[in-house]
Structure formats: structure tokens, C-alpha cells
PAZAPA-4460 file (N, C-alpha, C; in steps of 0.05 Angstrom, whole numbers, plus 32768, in hexadecimal, padded with zeros to 4 digits):
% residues 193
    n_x    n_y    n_z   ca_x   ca_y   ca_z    c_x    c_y    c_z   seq   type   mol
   8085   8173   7F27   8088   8181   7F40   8081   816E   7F57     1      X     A
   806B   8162   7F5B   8066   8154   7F6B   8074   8135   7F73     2      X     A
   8080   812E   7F58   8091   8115   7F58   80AF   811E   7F6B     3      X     A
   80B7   8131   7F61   80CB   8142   7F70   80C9   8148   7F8B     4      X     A
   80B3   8159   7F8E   80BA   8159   7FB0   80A9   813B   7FBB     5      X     A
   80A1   812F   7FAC   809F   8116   7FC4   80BC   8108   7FC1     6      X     A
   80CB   8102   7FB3   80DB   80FC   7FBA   80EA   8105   7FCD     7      X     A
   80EF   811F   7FCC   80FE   8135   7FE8   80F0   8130   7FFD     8      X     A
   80DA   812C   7FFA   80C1   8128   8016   80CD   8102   801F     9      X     A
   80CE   80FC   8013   80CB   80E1   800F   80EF   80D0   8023    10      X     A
   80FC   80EA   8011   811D   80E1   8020   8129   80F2   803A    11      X     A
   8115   8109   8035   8125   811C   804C   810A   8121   8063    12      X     A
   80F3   8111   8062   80DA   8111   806C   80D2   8138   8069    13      X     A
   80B9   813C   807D   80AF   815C   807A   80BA   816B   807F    14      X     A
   80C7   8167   809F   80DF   817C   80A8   80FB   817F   80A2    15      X     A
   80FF   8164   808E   811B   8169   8086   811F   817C   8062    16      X     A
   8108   8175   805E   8101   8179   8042   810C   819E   8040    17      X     A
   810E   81AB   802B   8113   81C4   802A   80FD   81D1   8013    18      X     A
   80FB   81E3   800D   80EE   81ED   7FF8   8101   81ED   7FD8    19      X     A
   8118   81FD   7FE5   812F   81FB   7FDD   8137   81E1   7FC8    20      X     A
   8140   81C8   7FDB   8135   81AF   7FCE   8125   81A8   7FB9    21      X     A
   8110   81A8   7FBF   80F7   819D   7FAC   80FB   81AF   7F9C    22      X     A
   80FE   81D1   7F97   8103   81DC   7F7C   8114   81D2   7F6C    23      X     A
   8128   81CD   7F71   8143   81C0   7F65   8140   81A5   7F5C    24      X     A
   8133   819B   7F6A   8127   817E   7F67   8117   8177   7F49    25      X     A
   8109   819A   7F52   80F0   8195   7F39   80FD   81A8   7F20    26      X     A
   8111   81B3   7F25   811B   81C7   7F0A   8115   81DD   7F17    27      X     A
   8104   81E8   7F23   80F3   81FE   7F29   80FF   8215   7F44    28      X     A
   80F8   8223   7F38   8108   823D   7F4F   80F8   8239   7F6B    29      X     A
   80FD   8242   7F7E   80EB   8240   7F99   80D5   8250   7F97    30      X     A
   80D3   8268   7F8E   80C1   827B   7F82   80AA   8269   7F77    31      X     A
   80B4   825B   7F60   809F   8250   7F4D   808E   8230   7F6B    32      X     A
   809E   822D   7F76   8090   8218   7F8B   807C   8225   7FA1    33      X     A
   8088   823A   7FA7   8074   824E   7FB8   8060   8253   7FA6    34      X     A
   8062   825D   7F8D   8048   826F   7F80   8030   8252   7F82    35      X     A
   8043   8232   7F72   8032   822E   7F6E   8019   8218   7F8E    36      X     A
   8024   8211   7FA5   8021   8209   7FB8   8022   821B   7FCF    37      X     A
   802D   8231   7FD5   8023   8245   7FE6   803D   823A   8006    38      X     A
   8043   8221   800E   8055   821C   801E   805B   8201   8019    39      X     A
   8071   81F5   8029   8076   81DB   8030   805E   81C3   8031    40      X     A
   8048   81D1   804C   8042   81BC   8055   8028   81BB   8042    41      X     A
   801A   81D1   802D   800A   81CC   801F   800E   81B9   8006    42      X     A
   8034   81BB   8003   8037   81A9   7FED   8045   8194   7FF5    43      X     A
   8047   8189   800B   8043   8173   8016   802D   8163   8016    44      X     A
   8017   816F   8020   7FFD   8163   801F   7FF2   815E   7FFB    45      X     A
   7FFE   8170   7FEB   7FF4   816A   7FD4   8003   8151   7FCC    46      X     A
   8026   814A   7FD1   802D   813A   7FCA   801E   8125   7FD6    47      X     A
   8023   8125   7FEA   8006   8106   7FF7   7FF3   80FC   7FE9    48      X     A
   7FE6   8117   7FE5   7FCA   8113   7FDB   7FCE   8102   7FC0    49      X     A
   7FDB   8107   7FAD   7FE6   8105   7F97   7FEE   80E2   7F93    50      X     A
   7FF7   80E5   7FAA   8009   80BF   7FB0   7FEE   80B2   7FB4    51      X     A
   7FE5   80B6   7FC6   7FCA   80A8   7FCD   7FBD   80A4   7FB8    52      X     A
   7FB0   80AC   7FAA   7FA1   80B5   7F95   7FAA   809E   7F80    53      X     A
   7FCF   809F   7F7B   7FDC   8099   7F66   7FE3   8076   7F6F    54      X     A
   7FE3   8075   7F87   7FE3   805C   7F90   7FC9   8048   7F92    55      X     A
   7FB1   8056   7F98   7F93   8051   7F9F   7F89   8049   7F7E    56      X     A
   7F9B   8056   7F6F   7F8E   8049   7F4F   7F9E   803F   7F44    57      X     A
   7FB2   8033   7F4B   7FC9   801D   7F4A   7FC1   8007   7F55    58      X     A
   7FB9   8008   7F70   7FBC   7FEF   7F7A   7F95   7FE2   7F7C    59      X     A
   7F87   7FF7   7F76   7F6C   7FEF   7F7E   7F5F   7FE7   7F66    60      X     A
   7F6E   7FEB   7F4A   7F68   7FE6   7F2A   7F6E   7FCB   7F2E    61      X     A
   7F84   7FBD   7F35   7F8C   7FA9   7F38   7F7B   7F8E   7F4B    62      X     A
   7F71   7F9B   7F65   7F66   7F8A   7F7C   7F45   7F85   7F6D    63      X     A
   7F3D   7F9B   7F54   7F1D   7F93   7F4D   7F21   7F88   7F3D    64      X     A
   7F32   7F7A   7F27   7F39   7F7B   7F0B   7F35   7F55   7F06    65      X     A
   7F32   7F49   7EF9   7F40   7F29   7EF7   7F26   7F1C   7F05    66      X     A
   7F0A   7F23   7EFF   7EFE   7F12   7F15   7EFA   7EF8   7F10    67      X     A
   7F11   7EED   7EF7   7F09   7ED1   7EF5   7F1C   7EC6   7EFF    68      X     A
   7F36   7ED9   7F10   7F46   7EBD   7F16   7F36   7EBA   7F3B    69      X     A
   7F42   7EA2   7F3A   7F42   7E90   7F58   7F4F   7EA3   7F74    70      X     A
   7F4D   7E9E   7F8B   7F55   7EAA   7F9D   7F6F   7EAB   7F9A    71      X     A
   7F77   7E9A   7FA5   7F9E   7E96   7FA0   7FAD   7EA7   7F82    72      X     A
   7FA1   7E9D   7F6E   7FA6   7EB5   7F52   7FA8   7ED2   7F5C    73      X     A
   7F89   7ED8   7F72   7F87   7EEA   7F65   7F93   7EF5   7F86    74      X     A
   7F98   7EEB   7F95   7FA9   7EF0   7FAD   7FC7   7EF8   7F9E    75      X     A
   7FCF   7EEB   7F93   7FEB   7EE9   7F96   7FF5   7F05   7F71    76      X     A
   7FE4   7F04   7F64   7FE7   7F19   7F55   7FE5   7F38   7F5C    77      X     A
   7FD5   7F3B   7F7B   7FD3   7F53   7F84   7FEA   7F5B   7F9B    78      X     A
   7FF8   7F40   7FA4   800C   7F4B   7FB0   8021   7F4A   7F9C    79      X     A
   8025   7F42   7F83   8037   7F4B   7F68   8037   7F6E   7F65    80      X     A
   8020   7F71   7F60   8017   7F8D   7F58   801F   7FA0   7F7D    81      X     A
   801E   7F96   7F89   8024   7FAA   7FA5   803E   7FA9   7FA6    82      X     A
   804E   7F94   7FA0   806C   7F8D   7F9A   8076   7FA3   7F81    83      X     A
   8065   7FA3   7F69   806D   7FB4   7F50   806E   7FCE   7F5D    84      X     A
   805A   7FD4   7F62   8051   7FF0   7F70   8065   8001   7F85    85      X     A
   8075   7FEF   7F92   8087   7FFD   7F9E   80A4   7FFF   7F8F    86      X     A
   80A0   7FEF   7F81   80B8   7FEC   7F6D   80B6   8007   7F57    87      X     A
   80A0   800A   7F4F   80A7   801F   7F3D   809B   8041   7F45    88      X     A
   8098   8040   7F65   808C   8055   7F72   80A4   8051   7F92    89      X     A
   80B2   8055   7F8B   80CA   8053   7FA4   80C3   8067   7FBF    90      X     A
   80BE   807B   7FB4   80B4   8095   7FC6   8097   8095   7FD1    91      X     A
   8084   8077   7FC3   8071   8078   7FCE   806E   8070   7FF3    92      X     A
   8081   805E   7FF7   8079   8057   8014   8088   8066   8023    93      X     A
   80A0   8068   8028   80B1   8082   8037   808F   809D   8039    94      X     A
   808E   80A8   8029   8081   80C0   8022   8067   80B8   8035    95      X     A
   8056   809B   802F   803F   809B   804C   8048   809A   805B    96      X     A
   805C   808F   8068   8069   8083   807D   806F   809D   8090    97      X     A
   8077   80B6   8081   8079   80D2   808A   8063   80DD   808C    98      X     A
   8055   80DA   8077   8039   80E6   8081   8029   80DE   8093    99      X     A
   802E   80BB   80A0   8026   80BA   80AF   8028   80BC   80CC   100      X     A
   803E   80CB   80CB   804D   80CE   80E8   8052   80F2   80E4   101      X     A
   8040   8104   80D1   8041   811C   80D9   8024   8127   80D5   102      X     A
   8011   8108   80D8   7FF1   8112   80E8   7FE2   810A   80CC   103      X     A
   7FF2   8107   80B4   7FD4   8101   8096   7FDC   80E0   808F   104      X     A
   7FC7   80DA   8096   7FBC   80C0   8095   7FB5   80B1   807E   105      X     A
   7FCB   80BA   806E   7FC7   80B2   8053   7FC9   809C   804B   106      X     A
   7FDD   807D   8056   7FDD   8069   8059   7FC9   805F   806A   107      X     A
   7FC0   8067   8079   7FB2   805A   808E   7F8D   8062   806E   108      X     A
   7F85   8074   8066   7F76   8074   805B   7F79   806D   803D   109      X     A
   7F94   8069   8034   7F96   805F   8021   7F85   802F   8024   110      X     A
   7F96   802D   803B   7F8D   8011   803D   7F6C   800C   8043   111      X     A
   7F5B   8027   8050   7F40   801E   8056   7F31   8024   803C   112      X     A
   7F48   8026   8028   7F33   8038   800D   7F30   8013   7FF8   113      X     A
   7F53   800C   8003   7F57   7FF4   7FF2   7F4E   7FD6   7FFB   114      X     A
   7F46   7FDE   801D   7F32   7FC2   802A   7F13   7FC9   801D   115      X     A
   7F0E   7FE0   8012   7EEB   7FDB   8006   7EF3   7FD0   7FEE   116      X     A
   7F0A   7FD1   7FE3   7F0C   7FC7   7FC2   7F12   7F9D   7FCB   117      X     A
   7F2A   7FA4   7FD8   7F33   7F83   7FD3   7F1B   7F79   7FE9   118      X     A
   7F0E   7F7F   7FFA   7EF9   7F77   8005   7EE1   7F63   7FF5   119      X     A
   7EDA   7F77   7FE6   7EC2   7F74   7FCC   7ECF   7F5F   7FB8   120      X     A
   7EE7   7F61   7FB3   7EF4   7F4D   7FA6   7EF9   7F30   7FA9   121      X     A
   7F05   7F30   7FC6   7F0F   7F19   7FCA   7EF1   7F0C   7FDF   122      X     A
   7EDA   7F15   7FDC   7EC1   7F0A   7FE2   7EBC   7EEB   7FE0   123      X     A
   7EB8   7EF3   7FC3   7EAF   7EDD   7FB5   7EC9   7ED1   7FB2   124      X     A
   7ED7   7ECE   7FAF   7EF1   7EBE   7FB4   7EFD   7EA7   7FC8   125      X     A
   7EEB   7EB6   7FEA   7EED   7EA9   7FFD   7ED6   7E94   7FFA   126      X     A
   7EC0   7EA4   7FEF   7EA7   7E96   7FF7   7EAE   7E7E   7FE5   127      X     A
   7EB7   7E74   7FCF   7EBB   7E5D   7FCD   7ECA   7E4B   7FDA   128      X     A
   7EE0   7E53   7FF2   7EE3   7E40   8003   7ECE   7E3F   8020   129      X     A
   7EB7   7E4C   8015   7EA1   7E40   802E   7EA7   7E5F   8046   130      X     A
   7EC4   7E6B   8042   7ECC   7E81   8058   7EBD   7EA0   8056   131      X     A
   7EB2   7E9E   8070   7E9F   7EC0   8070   7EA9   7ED3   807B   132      X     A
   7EC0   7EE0   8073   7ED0   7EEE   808A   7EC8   7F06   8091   133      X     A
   7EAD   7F15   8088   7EA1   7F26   8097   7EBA   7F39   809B   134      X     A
   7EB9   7F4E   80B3   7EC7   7F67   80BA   7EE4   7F57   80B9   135      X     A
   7EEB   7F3A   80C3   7F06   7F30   80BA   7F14   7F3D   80A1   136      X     A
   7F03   7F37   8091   7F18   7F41   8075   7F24   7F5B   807C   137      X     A
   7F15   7F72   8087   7F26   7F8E   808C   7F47   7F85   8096   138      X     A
   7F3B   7F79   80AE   7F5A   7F75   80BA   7F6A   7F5B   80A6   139      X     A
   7F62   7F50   8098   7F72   7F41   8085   7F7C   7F4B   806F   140      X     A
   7F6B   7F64   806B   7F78   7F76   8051   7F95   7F8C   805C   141      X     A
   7F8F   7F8F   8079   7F97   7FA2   8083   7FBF   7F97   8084   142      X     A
   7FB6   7F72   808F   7FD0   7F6D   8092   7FDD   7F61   8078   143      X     A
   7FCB   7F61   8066   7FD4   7F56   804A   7FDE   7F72   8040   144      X     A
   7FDC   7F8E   8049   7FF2   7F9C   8039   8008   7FAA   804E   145      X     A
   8009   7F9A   8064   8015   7FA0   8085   8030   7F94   8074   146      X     A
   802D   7F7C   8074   8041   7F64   8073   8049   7F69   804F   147      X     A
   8044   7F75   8042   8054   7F80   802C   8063   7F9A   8032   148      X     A
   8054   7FAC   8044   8069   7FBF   8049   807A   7FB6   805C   149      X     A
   8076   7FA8   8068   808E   7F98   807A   80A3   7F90   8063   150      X     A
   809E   7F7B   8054   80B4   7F73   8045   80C2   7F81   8034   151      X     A
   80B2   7F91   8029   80BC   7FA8   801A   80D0   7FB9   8023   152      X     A
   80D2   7FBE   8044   80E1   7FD3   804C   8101   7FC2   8066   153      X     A
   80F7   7FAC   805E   810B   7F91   8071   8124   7F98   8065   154      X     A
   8138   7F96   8079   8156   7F8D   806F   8153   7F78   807C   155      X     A
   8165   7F73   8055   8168   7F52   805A   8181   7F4C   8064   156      X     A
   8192   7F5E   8064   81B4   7F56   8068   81B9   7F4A   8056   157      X     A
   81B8   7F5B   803E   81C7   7F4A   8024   81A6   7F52   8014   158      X     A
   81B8   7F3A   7FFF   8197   7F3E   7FF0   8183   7F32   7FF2   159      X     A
   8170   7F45   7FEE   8149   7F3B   7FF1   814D   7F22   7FE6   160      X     A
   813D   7F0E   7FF0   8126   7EF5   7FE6   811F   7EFD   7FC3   161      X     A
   8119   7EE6   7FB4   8118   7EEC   7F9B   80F9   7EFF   7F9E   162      X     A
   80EF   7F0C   7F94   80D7   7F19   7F98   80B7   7F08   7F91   163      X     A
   80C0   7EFA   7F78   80B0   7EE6   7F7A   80A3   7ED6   7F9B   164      X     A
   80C1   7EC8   7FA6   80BF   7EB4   7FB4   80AC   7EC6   7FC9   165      X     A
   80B2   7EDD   7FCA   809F   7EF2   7FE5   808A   7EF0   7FDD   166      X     A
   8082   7EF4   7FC5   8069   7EF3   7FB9   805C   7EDB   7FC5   167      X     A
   8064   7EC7   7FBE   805D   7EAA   7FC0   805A   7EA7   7FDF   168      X     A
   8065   7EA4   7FEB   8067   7EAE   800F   8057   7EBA   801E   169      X     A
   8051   7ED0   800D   8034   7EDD   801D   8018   7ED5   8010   170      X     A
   801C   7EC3   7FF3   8003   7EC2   7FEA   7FFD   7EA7   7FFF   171      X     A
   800D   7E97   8003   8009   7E7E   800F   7FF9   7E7D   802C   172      X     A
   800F   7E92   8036   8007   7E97   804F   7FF0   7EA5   8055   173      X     A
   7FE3   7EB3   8050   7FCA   7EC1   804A   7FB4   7EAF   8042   174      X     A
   7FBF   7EA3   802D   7F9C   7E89   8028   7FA5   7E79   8034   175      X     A
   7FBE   7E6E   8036   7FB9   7E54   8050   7FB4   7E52   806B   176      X     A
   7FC2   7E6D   8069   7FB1   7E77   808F   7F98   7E7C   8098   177      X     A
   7F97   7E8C   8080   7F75   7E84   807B   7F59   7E75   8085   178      X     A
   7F66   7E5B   806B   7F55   7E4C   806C   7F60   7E39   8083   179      X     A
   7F6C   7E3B   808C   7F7D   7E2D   80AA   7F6C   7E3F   80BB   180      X     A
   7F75   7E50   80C2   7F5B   7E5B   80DB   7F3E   7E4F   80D8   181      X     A
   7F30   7E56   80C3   7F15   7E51   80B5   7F0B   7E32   80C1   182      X     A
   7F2A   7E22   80B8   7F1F   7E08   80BF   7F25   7DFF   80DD   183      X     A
   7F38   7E01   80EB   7F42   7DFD   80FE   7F40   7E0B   8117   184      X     A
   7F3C   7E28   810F   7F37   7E3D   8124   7F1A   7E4A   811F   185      X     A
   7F07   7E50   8112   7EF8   7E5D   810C   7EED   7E74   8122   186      X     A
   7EEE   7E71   8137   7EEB   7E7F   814D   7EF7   7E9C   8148   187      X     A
   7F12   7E9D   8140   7F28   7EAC   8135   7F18   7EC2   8130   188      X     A
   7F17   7EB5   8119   7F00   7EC9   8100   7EE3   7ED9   8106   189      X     A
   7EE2   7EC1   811B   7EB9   7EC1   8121   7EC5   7EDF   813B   190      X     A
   7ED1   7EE1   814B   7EE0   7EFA   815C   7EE2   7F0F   814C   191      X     A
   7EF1   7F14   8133   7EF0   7F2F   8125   7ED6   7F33   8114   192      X     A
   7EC8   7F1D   8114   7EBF   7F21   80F9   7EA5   7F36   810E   193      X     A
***
């Protein structure tokens, strides 16, 4: 049921969506969607809830997991897994993307749930290149899953970049910018942090 109307939520957003829809969607008479959600916008919010939830232990299993690889490993395996994640959850970003533009903040709190995880993670990771990014990392986690949903949702005019090579592209750019501010700019950092 819920896979169903997020999809309907997801392609026809809240106000396009029908009840109608999502029953048919789900097999289920409109009756059986009322009994069991009560309206639209309550099973809207459940679908949300549901995504968040389903995404938050997708992507946050992954950002604690591997603490023996290296930064760059373990950089560039978590934008794999944010890459997988939309790949086999299609209705996941459309669906925040609506939610976040009809007042639930489900992306926006999905990412402050996954800056305390990759935060804690990628700690000790920096700290072996000497880098203390303090409150930085928020806004470096924030644009490390900015710039995947950017690419994720880009026309390319033709076809996407191999997915790998994106992979490789943002892991680069992320620790080399990095440690390029760190060394060159530190000020940068020392401002947000």
C-alpha cells in the first residue's frame, strides 16, 4: 500500500494524486484506503514517514559501517550506496522533493539525521589528515548529498556520465577540496566551523 501511493504521490505530487489512484495502484478499493488511513493527506504523511525511515536505514547503515577503510574508500563507497539508493528507490526523491514543498521536512530532516551519522564517521577519517572541521562537516555533509541529488535529477541531453565516473567526481572533489581549503584556505573552514 504504501509503495503504491508513493509512487502516485511521487508522479502526480499531493494535489495531483487521487485516492482513486493509489487504490488501483495498490489493488485495493478506495473504501479499503479510507478505512485504513482515514484521508489523503494522513496517507501521505505516512508514505513520507515510511521513505524517511526506509531511506535513514539505507543510507545511515552504510555511512557507520567499514571503519577500517580510509577517507576516500570510505567517501566514495557512500556516494555508491546514495547512487544505489536512488536507483532502486526511484519514488524516493520526487516523493521528498514534494514533501518538501507541501510544508514536511522530510528531506531537510532526513539529511540532519544523516550529518550526526556521517559526521561521527568521517571524524576520524579527517583527523588523519591533521583536518578539524568542527560545525564544517554539517555543511559538508549537507552538500555531499546536495550535489548527488543534483546529479541524480540532471539532464544530460542524451545519456548520463558512466555512474561510476560521477562517483569518482564527487569523491575527488570533496577530499580534494577539502584538503585544498584545509591547506590553502583554512580561514574557509575556521568561518563555519
Amino acid at each position: 500500500m504504501l509503495a503504491a501511493a508513493g509512487h502516485v504521490f511521487a508522479t502526480s505530487g499531493l494535489q495531483g494524486a487521487t485516492i482513486e489512484q493509489i487504490a488501483r495502484e495498490a489493488g485495493l478499493t478506495r473504501q479499503a484506503v479510507y478505512e485504513l488511513y482515514g484521508d489523503k493527506n494522513a496517507l501521505f504523511a505516512a508514505v513520507v514517514e515510511h521513505a524517511e525511515e526506509q531511506a535513514y536505514a539505507a543510507i545511515a547503515a552504510a555511512g557507520a559501517s567499514d571503519a577500517d577503510l580510509d577517507l576516500k574508500s570510505w567517501a566514495r563507497k557512500n556516494y555508491a550506496n546514495l547512487f544505489d539508493f536512488v536507483a532502486e528507490h526511484p519514488d524516493a526523491l520526487p516523493l521528498f522533493q514534494e514533501a518538501e514543498r507541501t510544508g514536511n521536512f522530510a528531506l531537510s530532516r532526513l539529511r540532519k539525521r544523516l550529518a550526526l551519522v556521517y559526521t561521527e564517521a568521517s571524524g576520524q577519517r579527517w583527523a588523519e589528515f591533521g583536518v578539524e572541521p568542527g560545525r564544517a562537516d554539517t555543511a559538508l555533509v549537507t552538500m555531499y548529498f546536495a550535489m548527488v541529488e543534483s546529479l541524480v535529477r540532471l539532464n544530460w541531453n542524451g545519456d548520463a556520465p558512466d555512474r561510476d565516473a560521477l562517483i569518482d567526481l564527487l569523491t575527488e572533489f570533496t577530499i580534494g577540496g577539502v584538503l585544498r581549503l584545509y591547506s590553502q584556505a583554512p580561514e574557509v573552514i575556521a568561518r563555519v566551523r
